[in-house]
C-alpha positions in Angstrom: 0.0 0.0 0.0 1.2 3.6 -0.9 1.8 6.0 1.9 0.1 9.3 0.7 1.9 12.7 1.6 -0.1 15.8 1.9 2.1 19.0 0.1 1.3 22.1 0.8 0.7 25.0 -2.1 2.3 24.5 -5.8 4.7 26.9 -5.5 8.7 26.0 -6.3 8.4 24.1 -2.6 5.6 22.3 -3.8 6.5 21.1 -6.8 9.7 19.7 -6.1 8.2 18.8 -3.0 5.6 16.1 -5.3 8.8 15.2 -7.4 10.6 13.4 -4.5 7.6 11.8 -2.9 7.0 10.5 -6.6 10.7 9.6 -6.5 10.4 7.8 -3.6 7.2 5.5 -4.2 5.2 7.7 -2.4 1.8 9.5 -3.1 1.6 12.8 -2.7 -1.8 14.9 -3.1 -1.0 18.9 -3.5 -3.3 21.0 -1.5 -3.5 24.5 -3.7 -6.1 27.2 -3.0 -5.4 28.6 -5.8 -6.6 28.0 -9.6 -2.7 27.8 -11.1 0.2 26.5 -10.2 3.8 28.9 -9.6 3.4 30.6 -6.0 4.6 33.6 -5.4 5.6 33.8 -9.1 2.6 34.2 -10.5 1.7 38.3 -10.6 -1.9 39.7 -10.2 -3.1 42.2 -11.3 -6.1 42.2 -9.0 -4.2 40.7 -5.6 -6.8 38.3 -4.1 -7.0 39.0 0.1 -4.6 38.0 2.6 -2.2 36.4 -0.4 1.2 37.9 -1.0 2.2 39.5 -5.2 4.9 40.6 -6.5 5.6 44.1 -8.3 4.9 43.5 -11.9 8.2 44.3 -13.2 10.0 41.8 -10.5 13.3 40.2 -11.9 15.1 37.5 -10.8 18.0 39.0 -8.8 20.8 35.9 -9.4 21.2 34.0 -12.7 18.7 31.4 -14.0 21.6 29.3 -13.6 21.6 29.5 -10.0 18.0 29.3 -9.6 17.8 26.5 -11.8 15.6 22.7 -11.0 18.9 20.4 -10.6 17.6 18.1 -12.9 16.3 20.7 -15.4 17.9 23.4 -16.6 15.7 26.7 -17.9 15.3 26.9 -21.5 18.7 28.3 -23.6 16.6 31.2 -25.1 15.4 32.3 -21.7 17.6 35.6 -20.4 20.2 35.1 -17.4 17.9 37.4 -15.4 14.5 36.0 -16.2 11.0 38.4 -15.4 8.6 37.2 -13.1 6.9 35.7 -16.2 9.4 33.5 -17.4 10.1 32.3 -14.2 6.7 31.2 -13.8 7.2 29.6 -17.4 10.1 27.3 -16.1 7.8 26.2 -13.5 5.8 25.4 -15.5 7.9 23.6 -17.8 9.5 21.6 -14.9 5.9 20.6 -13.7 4.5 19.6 -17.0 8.3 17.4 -17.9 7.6 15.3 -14.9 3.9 15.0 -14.9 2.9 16.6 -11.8 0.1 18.5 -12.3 -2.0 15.1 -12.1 -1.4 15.6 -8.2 -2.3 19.2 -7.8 -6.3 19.5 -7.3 -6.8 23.1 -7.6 -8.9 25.2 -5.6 -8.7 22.7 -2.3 -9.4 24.1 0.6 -10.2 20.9 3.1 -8.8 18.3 4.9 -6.4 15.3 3.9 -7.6 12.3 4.1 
């Protein structure tokens, strides 16, 4: 029987976080209030309540280099310095290369069972 592993938000901790359960033949079930995946990443233009945002024109402050996935380097046509935007496209990219998505239920607000 699989042991099933609550993880908490779909941010960069998140996702990584489904990865290693995965990894290690576990099951993990992403609890995300939210309708997308990215965290902090992901600008609003209208901030919903009590949830942190970023400035619009936030840049990553080292090189995609260093805030690269281990096991997957950003895109070659991506800038050293990536926007917000492209950031939140790497995450993407990283979620939808190892198929995790399929363990993110958006929108959950509840308990683990």
């Amino acid at each position: 029987m699989l042991q099933k592993v609550a993880v908490i938000s779909a941010g960069i901790s998140g996702l990584t976080s489904i990865k290693a359960c995965l990894e290690e033949g576990l099951q993990p079930e992403c609890f995300e209030s939210s309708n997308d995946n990215g965290g902090i990443w992901r600008f609003k233009d209208d901030p919903e309540p009590e949830r942190a945002n970023i400035y619009s024109s936030v840049i990553i402050n080292s090189s995609k280099e260093r805030m690269a996935f281990s096991d997957f380097p950003p895109p070659a046509e991506l800038p050293n310095n990536m926007h917000h935007s492209e950031m939140l496209l790497y995450m993407r990219l990283y979620a939808q290369a190892f198929k995790l998505l399929q363990y993110i239920p958006f929108k959950v607000i509840g308990h683990y069972e």
